[in-house]
PATOR-425784 format. One line per 2 residues: number of its first residue (from 0); their letters; for each residue x, y, z of C-alpha. Coordinates in steps of 0.02 Angstrom, whole numbers, plus 50000, padded with zeros to 5 digits. Each point is the difference from the previous one (the first is absolute). Layout:
residues N
NUM = A = X/Y/Z; ... .
This chain:
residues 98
0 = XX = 50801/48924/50737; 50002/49865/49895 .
2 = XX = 50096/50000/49815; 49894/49896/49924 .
4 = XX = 49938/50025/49805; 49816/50025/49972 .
6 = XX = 49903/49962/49840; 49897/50176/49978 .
8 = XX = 49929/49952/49830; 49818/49982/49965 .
10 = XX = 49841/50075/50036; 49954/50130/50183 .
12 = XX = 49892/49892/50096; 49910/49997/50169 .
14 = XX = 50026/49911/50159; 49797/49946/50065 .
16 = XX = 49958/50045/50192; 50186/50066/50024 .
18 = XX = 49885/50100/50136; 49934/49834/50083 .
20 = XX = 50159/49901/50015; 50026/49968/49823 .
22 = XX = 50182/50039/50013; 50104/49864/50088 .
24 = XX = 50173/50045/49998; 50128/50111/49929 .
26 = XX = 50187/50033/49939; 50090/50169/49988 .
28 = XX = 50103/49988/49824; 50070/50185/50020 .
30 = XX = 49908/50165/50075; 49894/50032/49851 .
32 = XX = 49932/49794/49960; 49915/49884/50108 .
34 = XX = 49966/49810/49980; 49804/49960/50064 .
36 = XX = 49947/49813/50010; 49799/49994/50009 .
38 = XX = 49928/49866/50097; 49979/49882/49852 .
40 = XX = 50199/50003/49996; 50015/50098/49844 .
42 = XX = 50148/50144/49980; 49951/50177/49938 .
44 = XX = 50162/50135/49978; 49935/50171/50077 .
46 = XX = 50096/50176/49947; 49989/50158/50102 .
48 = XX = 49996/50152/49912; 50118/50048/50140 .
50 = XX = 50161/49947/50102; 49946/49922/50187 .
52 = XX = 50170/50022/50069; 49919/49907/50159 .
54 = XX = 49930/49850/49895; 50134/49869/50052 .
56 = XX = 49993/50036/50175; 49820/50002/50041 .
58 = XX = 49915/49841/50077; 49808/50053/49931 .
60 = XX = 49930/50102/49842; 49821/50054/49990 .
62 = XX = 49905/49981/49826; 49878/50127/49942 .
64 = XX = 49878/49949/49872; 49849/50088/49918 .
66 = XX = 49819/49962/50042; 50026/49820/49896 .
68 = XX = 50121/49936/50149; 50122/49941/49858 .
70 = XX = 50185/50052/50003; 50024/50065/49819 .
72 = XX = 50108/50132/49933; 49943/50182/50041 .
74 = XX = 49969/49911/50181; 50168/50049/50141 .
76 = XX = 50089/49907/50134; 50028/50086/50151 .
78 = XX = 50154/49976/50102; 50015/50078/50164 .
80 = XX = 49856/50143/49969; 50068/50052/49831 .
82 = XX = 49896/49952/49858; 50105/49923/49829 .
84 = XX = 49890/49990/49861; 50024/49853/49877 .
86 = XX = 50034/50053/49812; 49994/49812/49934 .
88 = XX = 49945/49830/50069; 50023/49840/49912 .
90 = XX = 50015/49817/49994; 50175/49929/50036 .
92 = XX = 50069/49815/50035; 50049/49961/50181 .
94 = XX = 50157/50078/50052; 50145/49850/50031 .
96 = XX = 50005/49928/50172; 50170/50061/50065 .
């Protein structure tokens, strides 16, 4: 997993069509926060309300979203069949290129 420091500050937001390929790519920061990049290349920091122990090993994540298709706190990722649900989701900077 990666070390890196993530501005959390500011205001929950929302992710549009996270269900339609809205989501482009994503970091592991530890087993409870996730790094999302949408497909306009903007950074979002996602915490679980829960450890995923498995998080920095897995290759794929699922997203659930309500009806709206939009990845926004409340929604969950789901690694391996276990469902994580996200407690806060919010704008960030992009993470330094290693």
């Amino acid at each position: 997993p990666s070390t890196l420091a993530v501005d959390s500050g500011g205001k929950e937001t929302a992710i549009p069509f996270a269900n339609a390929g809205g989501i482009k790519d994503w970091q592991v920061i530890d087993d409870s926060t996730l790094l999302l990049q949408d497909v306009h290349g903007r950074w979002y920091v996602a915490k679980l309300q829960a450890p995923a122990r498995e998080l920095a090993f897995v290759e794929s994540l699922s997203f659930e979203t309500p009806p709206s298709g939009s990845l926004e706190k409340l929604g969950a990722i789901v690694v391996k069949g276990k469902r994580y649900p996200i407690v806060s989701l919010k704008a960030t900077t992009a993470p330094k290129r290693r």
